[in-house]
C-alpha positions, 0 to 999 in steps of 0.5 A: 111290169109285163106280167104275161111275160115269163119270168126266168124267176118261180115262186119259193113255194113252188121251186121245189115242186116235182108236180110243177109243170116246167115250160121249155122256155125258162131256164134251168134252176139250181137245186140247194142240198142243204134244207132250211132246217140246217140253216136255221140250225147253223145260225142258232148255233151261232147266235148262242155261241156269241151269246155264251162268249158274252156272258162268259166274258159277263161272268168273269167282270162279276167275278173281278168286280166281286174281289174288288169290293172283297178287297175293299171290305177287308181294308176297312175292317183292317181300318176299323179294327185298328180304330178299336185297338187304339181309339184309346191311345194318347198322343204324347204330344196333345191334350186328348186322344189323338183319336177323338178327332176322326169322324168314322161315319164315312168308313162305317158308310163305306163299309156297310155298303162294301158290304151290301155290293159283296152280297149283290155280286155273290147272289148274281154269280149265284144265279147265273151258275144255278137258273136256267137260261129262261129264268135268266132271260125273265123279266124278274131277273132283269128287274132285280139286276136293275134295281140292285145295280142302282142301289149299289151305285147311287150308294157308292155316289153318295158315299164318295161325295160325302167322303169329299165333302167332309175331307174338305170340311176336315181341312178347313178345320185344321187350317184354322185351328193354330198350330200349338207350340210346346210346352217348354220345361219350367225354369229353375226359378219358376221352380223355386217360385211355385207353389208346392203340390197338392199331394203331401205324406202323411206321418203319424206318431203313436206312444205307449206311455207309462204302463197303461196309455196309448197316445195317437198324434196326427191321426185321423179320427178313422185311424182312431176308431179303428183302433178302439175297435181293437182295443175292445176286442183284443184287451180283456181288461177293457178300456178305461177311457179316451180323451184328448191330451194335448194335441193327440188322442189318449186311450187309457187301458185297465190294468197295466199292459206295459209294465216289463216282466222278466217272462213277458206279457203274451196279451199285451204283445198280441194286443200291440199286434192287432193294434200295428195291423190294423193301422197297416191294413188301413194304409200306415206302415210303421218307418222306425221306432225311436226314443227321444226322452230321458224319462225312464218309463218312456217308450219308443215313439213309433212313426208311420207314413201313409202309403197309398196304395194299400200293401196287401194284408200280411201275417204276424208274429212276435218274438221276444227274447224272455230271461236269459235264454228264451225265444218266445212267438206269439200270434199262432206262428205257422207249423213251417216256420216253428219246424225250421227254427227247431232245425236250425238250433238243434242241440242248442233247444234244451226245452220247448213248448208248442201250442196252438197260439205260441212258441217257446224254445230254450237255448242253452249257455243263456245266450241273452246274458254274454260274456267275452267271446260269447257275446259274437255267439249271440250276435250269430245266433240273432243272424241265424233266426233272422235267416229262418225268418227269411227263409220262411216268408218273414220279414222284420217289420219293426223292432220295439223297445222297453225301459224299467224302472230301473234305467236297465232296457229289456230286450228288442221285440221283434215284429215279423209278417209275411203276405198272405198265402206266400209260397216257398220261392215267392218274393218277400215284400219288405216295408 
């Protein structure tokens, strides 16, 4: 190239000159109005254009990919919950739970890492509406976007592998285990044919013989024990001895407890209850009292079934009905129940005496001695204390019968109880 030839061509340092020297040989230049400062302007304001749409756009794929993983971590707490609520339910048609057959380590994975991404992509969103650009634009954040990218990733990988690797693992079991076949019902003579169950009632038989003996059958040496107990504490006369007879246990008591009076024997019927509650509290509840002798003294025979489970403890009376015209309660009846049945005969209570452990009312017309018509009189006054009873909680538990000497029966007694803190308008619990 020819240097000394002129060159229709200057220098850019030297174009805009206005000290220049222009020789008359070189053609005329045009002149820009707008600087380089402009036009460098113009293309920042370009560049971070483009660069605020792209990270607009960046934002909103976080976003998205934030109530992605949102979605995904409430279906597994949805899935987990329900595996809580009924990991112990019983499939009918199976041995075990239906349940115990599911390995939830894949979820529990899946969830902990559904997590760990919720977290990532709440702190990126966080620092991009809250840093700089040049924190941004550092190479911790670049760093951090990388490393927690990957975890999340390598995470989500691994997760799924796993998860495929035991849904095939799952499938091959249950393509070998066979396929069971349901129980069908035992057929009549199969039936017949068994043994019988292992669970059997339990009865039980207690006496109270001549005028002193207390005779336990088929009782266990618990049910005995318990019993002296009781015999010690509620007999003031003591206990003579115990020993077997035949096949049952004989208590034998001091004096003579069972022998009838025409007035009533008021310790010996509180002695009769303690004796009944205990066996209660224990799981035996009397089913009926019978006679089956026909030897004078005899008593009834009194048959217990042992219930399990237990009834819940209970209250007791007793009402004897004494000479011709007296209603006796003894065991400290309660206040409401003495004021219903003093309401209830009214005019007909010619005397009473209330203490603090006993009840006595006098009817008039000795309605336990009828004749004719008065007899149906009788049968309605039974109804209308019956009816008291109810009213007030009680409930007939048993009836006890006596003879004397003489063949002639004394009257019924009848033994009353009532739940323990029973309320007006409760249920009443009959045996």
């Amino acid at each position: 190239m020819d240097l000394g030839v002129p060159s229709a061509y200057e220098s850019y340092s030297n174009r805009l000159d206005p000290y220049a020297d222009i020789e008359d040989d070189y053609p005329t230049k045009s002149f820009h109005h707008v600087s380089d400062q402009h036009v460098l302007l113009r293309r920042r304001r370009a560049r971070n254009k483009r660069r605020g749409a792209f990270d607009t756009g960046r934002l909103c794929l976080r976003i998205l990919i934030l109530l992605l993983d949102l979605s995904i971590l409430s279906l597994l707490i949805h899935g987990v919950n329900t595996w809580e609520k009924t990991y112990d339910s019983v499939d009918r048609n199976e041995d075990e739970d239906g349940w115990r057959m599911v390995n939830m380590f894949s979820t529990w994975l899946m969830l902990a890492i559904a997590v760990f991404a919720s977290f990532v992509q709440i702190i990126a969103i966080a620092t991009r509406l809250s840093l700089p650009q040049s924190l941004r634009d550092g190479w911790v954040h670049t760093v951090a976007v990388l490393i927690s990218s990957g975890t999340v990733i390598t995470a989500w990988v691994t997760a799924t592998i796993y998860l495929v690797i035991d849904k095939e693992v799952l499938q091959n079991i249950s393509t070998e285990m066979p396929e069971k076949v349901p129980d069908l019902p035992p057929s009549f003579q199969e039936t017949m044919a068994s043994s019988p169950p292992i669970f059997q009632t339990q009865f039980a038989c207690m006496t109270f013989n001549m005028f002193d003996r207390i005779r336990l059958i088929n009782f266990t040496e618990a049910e005995v024990s318990g019993i002296k107990e009781v015999v010690a504490s509620h007999w003031s006369a003591g206990l003579s001895h115990v020993q077997p007879y035949g096949e049952s246990m004989e208590f034998r008591l001091r004096g003579r407890p069972w022998l009838h009076r025409s007035g009533g024997n008021d310790d010996s019927r509180r002695l009769m209850l303690r004796i009944l509650e205990r066996l209660f509290d224990m799981g035996w509840v009397l089913q009926g009292a019978m006679e089956i002798t026909l030897k004078s003294e005899s008593k009834d025979s009194l048959i217990f079934r042992k219930q399990d489970p237990i009834p819940p403890p209970c209250d007791w009376i007793c009402i004897s009905f004494d000479n011709s015209d007296k209603i006796k309660i003894v065991n400290s009846p309660p206040k409401d129940l003495t004021d219903a049945i003093l309401q209830t005969f009214g005019h007909d209570v010619r005397r009473k005496e209330i203490t603090s452990d006993r009840v006595k009312v006098h009817l008039a017309n000795m309605p336990w001695n009828p004749s004719g018509t008065d007899t149906v009189k009788t049968r309605i006054i039974l109804l209308k204390l019956i009816e008291t009873l109810e009213r007030c909680g009680f409930t007939i538990y048993a009836t006890l019968g006596s003879k004397g000497e003489d063949e002639e029966g004394a009257q019924d007694l009848l033994v009353c109880q009532r739940v323990k803190g029973w309320i007006p308008g409760a249920p009443i619990w009959h045996r």
